[in-house]
Residue, then its C-alpha position, 0 to 999 in steps of 0.5 A: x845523834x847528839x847536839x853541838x853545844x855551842x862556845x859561849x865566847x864564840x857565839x858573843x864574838x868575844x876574842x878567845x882562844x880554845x887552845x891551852x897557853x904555856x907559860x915558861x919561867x921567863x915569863x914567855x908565853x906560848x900557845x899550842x894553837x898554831x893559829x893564836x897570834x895573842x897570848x894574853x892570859x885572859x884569852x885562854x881558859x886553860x894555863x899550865x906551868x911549862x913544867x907540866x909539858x909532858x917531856x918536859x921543857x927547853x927553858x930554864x926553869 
C-alpha cells in the first residue's frame, strides 16, 4: 500500500488549480479543468502554447 501525498497548495488552502491552462495567440486562456472559473497564470502549475494541443487548435495562430 502506498501513501497519498498530499497538494502543498491544497493543505495551505491556497487558490490553485490541478488543471493545465492553455494559452492561445490572442492572449485568451483557457483551462482543461472543467471546474476552473479563474485562468490566472499564477493558479496553474502547468502552461502550455495552444499549439501544443494535440490536434492542434481553432485560434489563429
Amino acid at each position: 500500500m502506498t501513501a497519498a501525498i498530499a497538494c502543498a497548495e491544497c493543505t495551505q488552502h491556497r487558490s490553485h488549480c490541478h488543471g493545465t491552462l492553455i494559452v492561445h495567440g490572442d492572449g485568451s486562456r483557457e483551462c482543461v479543468e472543467p471546474s476552473c472559473r479563474d485562468v490566472h497564470r499564477h493558479r496553474h502549475d502547468l502552461v502550455i502554447d495552444c499549439r501544443a494541443v494535440h490536434g492542434g487548435c481553432r485560434c489563429s495562430r
